[in-house]
Biopython code that builds the backbone (N, CA, C, O; Angstrom):
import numpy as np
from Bio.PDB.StructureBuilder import StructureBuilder

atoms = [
    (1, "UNK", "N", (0.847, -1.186, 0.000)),
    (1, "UNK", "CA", (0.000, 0.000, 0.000)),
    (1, "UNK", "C", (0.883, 1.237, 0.000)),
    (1, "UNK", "O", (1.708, 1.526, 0.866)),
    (2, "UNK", "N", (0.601, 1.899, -1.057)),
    (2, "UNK", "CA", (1.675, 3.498, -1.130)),
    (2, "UNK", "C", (0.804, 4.467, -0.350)),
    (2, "UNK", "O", (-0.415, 4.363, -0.213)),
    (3, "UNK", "N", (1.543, 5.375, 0.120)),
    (3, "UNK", "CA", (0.809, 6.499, 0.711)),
    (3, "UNK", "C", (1.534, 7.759, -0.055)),
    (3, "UNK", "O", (2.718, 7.583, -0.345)),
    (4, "UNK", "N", (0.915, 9.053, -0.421)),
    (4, "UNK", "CA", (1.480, 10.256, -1.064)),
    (4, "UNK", "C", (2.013, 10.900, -0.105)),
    (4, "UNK", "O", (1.056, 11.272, 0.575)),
    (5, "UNK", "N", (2.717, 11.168, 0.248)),
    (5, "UNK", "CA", (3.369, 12.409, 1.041)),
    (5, "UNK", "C", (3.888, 13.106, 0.358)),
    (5, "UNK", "O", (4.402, 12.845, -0.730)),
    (6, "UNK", "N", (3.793, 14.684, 1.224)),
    (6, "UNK", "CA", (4.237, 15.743, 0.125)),
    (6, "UNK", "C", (5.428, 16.098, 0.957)),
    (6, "UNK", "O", (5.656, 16.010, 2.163)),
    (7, "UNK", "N", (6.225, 16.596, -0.238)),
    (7, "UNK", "CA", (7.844, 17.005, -0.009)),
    (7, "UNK", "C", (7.933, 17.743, 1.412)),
    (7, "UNK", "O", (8.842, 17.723, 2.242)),
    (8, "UNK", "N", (6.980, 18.248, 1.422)),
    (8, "UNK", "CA", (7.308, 19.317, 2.763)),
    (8, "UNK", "C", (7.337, 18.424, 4.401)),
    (8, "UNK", "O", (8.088, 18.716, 5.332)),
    (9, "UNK", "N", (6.159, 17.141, 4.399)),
    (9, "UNK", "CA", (5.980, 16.814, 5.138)),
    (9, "UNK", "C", (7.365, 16.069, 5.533)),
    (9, "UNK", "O", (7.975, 16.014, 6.601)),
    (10, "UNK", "N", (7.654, 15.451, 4.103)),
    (10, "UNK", "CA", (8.730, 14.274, 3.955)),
    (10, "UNK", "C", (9.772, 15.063, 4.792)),
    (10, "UNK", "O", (10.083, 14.649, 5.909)),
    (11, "UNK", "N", (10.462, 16.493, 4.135)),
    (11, "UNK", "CA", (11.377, 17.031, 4.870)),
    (11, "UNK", "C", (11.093, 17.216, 6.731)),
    (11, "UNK", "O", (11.966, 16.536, 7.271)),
    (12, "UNK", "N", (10.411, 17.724, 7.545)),
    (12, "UNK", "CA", (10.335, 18.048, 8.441)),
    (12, "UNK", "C", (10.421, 16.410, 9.423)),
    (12, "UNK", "O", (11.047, 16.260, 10.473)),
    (13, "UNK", "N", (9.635, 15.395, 8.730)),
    (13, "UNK", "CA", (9.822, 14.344, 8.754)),
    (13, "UNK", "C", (10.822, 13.820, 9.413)),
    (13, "UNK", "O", (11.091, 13.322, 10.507)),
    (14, "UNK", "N", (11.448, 14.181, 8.068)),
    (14, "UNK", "CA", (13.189, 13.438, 8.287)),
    (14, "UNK", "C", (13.966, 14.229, 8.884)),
    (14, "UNK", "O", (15.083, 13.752, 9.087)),
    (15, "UNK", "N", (13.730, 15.704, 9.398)),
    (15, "UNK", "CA", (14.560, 16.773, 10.457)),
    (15, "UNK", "C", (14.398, 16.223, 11.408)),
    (15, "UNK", "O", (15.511, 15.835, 11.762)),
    (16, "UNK", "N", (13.555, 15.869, 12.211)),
    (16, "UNK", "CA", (12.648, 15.013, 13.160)),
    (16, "UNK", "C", (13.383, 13.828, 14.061)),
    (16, "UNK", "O", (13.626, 13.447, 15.207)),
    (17, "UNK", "N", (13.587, 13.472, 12.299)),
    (17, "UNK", "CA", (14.078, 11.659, 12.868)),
    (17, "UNK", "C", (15.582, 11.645, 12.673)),
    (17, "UNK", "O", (15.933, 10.537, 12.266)),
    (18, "UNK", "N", (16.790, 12.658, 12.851)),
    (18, "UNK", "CA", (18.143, 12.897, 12.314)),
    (18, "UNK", "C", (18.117, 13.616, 13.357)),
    (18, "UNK", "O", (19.160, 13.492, 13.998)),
    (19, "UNK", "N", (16.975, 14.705, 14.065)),
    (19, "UNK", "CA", (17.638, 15.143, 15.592)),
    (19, "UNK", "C", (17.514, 13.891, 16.667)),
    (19, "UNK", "O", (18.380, 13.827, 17.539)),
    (20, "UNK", "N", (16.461, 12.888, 16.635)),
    (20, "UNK", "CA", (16.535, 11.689, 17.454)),
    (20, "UNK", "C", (17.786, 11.059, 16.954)),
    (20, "UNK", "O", (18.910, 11.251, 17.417)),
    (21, "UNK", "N", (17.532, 10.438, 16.156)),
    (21, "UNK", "CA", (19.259, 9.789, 15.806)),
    (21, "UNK", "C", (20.557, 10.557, 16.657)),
    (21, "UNK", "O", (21.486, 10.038, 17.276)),
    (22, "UNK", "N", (20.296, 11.708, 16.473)),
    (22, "UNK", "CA", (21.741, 12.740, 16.972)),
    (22, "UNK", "C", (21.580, 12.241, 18.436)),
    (22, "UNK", "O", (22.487, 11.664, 19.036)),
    (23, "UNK", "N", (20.310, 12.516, 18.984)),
    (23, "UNK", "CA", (20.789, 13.207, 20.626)),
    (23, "UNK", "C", (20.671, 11.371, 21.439)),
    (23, "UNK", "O", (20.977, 10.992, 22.569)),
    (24, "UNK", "N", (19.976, 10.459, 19.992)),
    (24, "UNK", "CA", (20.116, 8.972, 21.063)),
    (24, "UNK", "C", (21.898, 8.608, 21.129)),
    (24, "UNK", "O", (22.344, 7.856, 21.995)),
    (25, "UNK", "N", (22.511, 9.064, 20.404)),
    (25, "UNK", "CA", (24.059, 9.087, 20.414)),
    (25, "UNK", "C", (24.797, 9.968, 21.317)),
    (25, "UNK", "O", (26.024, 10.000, 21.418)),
    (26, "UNK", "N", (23.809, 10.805, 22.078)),
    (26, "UNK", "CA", (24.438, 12.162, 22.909)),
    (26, "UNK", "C", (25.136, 13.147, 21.826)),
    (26, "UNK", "O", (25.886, 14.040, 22.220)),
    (27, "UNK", "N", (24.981, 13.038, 21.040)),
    (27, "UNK", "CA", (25.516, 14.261, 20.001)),
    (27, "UNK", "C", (24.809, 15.899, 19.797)),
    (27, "UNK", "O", (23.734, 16.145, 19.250)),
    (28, "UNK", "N", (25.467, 16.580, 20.220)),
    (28, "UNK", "CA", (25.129, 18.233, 19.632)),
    (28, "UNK", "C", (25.425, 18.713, 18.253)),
    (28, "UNK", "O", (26.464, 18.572, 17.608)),
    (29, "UNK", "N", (24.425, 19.250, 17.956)),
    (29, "UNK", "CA", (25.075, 19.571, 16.524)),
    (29, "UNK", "C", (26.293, 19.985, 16.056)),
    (29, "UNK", "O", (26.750, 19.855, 14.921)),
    (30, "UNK", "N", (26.835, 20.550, 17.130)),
    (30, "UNK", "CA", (28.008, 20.378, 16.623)),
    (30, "UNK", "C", (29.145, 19.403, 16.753)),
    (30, "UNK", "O", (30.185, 19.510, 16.103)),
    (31, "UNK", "N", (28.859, 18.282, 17.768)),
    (31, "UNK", "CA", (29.412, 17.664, 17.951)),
    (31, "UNK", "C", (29.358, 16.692, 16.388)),
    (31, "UNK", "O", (30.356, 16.092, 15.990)),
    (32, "UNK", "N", (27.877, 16.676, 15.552)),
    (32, "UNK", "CA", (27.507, 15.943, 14.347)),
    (32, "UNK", "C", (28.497, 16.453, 13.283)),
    (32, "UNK", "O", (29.250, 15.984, 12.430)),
    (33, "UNK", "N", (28.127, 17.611, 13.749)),
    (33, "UNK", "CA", (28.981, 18.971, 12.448)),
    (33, "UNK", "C", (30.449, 18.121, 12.555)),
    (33, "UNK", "O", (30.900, 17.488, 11.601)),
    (34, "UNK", "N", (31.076, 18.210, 13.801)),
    (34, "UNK", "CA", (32.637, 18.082, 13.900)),
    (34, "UNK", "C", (32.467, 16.853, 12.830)),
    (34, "UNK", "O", (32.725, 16.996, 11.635)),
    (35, "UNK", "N", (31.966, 15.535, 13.447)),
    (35, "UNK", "CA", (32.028, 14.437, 13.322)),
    (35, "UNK", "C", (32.066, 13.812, 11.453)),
    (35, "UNK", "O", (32.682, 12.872, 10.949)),
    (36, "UNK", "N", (31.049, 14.908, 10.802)),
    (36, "UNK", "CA", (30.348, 14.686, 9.497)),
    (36, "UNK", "C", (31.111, 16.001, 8.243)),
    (36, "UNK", "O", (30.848, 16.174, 7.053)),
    (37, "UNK", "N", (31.925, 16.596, 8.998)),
    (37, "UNK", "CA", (32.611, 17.753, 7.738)),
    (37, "UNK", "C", (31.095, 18.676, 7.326)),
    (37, "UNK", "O", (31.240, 19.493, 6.417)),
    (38, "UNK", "N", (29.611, 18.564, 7.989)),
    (38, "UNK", "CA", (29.017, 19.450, 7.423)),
    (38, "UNK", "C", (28.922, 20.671, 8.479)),
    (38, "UNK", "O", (28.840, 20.622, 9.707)),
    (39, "UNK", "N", (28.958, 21.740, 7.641)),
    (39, "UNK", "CA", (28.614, 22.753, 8.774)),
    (39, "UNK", "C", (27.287, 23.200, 10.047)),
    (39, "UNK", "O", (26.112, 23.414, 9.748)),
    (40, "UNK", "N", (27.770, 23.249, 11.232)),
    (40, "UNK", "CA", (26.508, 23.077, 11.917)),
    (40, "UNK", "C", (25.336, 23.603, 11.516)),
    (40, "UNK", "O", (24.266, 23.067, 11.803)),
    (41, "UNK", "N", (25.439, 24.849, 10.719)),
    (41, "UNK", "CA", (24.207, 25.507, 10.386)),
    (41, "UNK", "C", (23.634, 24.739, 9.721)),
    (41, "UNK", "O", (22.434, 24.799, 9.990)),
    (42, "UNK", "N", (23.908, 23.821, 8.756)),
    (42, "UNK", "CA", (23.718, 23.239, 7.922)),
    (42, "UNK", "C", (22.621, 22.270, 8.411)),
    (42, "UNK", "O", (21.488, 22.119, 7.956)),
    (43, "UNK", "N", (23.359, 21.507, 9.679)),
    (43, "UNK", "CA", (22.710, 20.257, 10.216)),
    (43, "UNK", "C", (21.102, 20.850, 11.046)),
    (43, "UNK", "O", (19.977, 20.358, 11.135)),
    (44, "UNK", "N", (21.597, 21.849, 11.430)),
    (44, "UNK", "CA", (20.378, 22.621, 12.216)),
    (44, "UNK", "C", (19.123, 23.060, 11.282)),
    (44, "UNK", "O", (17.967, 23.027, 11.703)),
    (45, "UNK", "N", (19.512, 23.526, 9.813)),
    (45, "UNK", "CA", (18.571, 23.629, 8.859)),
    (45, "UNK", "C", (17.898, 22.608, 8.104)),
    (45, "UNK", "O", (16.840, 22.766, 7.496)),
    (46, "UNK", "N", (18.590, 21.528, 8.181)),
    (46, "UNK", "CA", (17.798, 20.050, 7.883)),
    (46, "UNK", "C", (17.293, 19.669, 8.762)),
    (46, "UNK", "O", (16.449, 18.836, 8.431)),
    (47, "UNK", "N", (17.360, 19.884, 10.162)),
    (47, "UNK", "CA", (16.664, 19.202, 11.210)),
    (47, "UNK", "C", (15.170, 20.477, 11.596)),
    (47, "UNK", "O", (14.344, 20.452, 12.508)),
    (48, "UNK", "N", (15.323, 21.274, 10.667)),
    (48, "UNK", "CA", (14.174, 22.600, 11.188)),
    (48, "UNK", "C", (13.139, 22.379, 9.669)),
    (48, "UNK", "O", (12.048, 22.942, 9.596)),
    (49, "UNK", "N", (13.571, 21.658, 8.741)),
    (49, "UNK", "CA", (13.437, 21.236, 7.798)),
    (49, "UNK", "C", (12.885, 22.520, 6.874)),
    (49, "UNK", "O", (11.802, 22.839, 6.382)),
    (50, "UNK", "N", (14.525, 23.193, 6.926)),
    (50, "UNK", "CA", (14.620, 24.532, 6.197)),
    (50, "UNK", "C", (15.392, 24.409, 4.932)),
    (50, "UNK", "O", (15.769, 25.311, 4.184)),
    (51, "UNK", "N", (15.549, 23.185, 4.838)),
    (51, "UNK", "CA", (16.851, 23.038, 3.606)),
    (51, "UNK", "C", (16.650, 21.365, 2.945)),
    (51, "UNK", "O", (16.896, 20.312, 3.533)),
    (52, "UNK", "N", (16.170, 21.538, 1.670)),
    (52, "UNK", "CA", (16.377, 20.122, 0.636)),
    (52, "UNK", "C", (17.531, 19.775, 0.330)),
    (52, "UNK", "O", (18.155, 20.199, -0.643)),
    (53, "UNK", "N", (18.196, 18.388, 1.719)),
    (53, "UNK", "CA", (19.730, 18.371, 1.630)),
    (53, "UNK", "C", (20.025, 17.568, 0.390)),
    (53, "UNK", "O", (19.146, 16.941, -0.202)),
    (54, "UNK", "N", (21.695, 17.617, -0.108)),
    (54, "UNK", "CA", (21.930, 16.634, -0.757)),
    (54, "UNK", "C", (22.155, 14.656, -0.067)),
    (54, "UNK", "O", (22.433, 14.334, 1.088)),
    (55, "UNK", "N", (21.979, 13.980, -0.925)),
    (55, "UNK", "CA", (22.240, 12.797, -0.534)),
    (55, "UNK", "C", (23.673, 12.539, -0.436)),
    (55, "UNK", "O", (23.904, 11.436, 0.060)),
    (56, "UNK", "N", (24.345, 12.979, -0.644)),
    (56, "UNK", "CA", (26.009, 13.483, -0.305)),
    (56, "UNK", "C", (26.058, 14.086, 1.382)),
    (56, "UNK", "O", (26.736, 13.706, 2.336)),
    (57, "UNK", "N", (25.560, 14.616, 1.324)),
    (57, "UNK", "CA", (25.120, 15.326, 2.581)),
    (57, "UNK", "C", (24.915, 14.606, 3.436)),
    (57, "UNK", "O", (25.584, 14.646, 4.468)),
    (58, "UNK", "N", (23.659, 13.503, 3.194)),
    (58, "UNK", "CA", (23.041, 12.583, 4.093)),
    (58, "UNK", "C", (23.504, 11.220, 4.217)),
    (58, "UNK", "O", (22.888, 10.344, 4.825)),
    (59, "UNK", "N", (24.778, 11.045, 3.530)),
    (59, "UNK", "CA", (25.546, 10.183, 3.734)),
    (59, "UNK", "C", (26.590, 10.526, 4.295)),
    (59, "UNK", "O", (27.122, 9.562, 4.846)),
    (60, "UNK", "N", (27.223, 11.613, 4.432)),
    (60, "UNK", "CA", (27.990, 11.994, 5.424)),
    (60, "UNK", "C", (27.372, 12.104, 6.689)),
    (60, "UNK", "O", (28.149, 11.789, 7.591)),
    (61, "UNK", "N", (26.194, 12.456, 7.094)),
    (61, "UNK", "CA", (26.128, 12.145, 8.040)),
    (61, "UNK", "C", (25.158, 10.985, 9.009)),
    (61, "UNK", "O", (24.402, 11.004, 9.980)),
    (62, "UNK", "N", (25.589, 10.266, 8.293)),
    (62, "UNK", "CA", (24.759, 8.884, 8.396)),
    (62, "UNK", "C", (26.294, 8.161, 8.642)),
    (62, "UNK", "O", (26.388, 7.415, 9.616)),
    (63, "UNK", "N", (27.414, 8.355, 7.837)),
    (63, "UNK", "CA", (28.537, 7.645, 8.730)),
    (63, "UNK", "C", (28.807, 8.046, 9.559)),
    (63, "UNK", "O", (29.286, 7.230, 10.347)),
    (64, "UNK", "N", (28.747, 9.417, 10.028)),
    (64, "UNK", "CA", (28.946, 10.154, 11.654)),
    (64, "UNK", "C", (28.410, 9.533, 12.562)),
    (64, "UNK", "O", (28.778, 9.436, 13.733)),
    (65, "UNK", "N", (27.464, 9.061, 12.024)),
    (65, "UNK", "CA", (26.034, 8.348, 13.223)),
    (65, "UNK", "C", (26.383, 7.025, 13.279)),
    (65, "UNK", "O", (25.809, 6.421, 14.185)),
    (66, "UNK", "N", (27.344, 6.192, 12.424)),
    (66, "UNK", "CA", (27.417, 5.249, 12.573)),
    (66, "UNK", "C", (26.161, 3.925, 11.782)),
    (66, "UNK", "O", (26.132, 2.702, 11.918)),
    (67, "UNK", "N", (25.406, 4.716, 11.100)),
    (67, "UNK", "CA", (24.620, 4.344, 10.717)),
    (67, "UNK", "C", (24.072, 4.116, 9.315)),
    (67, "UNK", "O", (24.038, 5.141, 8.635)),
    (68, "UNK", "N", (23.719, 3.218, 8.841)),
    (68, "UNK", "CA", (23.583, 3.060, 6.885)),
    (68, "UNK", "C", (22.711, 4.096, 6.484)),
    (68, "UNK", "O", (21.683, 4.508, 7.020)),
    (69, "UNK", "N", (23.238, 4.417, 5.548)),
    (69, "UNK", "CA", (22.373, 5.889, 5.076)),
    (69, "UNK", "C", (20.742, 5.509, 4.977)),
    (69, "UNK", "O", (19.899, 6.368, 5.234)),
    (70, "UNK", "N", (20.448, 4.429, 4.664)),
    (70, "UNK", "CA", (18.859, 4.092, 4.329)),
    (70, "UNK", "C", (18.328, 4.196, 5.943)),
    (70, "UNK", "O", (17.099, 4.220, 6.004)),
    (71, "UNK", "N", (19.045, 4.265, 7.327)),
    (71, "UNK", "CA", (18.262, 4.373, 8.068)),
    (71, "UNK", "C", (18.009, 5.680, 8.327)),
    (71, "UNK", "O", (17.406, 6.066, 9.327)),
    (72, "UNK", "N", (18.539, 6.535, 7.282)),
    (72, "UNK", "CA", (18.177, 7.973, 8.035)),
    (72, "UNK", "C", (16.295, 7.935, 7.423)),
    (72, "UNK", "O", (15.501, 8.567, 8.120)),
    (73, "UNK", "N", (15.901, 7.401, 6.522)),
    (73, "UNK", "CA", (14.723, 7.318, 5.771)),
    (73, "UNK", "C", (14.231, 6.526, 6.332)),
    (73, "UNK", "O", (13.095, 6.522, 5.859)),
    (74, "UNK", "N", (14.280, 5.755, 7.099)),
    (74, "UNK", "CA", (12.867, 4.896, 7.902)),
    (74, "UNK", "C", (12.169, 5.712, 8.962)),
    (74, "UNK", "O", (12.455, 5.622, 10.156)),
    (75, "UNK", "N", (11.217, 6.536, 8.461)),
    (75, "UNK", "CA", (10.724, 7.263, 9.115)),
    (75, "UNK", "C", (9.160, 6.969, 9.203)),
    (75, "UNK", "O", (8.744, 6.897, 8.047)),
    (76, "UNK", "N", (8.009, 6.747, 10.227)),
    (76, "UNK", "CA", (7.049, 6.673, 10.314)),
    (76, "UNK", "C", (6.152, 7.450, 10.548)),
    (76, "UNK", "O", (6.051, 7.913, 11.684)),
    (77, "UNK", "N", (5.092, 7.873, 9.356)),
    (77, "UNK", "CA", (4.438, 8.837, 9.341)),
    (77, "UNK", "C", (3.552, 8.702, 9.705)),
    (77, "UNK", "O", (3.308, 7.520, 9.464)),
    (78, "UNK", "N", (2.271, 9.358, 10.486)),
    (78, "UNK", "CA", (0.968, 9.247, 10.589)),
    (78, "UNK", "C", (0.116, 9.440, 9.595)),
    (78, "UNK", "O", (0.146, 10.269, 8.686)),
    (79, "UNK", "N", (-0.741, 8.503, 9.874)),
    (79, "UNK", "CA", (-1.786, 8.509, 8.673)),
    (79, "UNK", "C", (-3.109, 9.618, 8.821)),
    (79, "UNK", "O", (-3.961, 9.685, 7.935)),
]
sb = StructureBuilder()
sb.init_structure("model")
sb.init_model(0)
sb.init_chain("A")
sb.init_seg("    ")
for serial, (resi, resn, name, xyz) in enumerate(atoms, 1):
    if name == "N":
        sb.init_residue(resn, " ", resi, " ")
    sb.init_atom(name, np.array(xyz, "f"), 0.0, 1.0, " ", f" {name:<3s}", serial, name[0])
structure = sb.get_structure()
């Protein structure tokens, strides 16, 4: 069963579920920033879901996290 979600939701979404990821690791953004070469502002504007990151992006910091990039996308939406 597909469900439509719209881009906007998708983003805030996934800001959402990348600040849980961060802080279940004890990480501050900048501690992510240090960790991932992206700049903190950066990480703070994907997590406010102010910015359509690259997947370059989200694979850098998905190895920071220790984590396969496809889990930054398992995100569960309400219906």
């Amino acid at each position: 069963m597909s469900m439509d979600i719209s881009e906007d939701i998708f983003l805030k979404e996934l800001g959402v579920h990348l600040r849980k990821l961060r802080e279940k690791n004890s990480l501050s953004q900048q501690d992510l920033a240090n960790d991932s070469s992206v700049p903190k502002i950066q990480i703070g504007r994907i997590e406010r879901a102010e910015v359509n990151t690259t997947v370059k992006t989200l694979v850098k910091i998905a190895n920071a996290l220790n984590i396969e990039p496809k889990e930054l996308f398992e995100i569960v939406f309400k219906k």
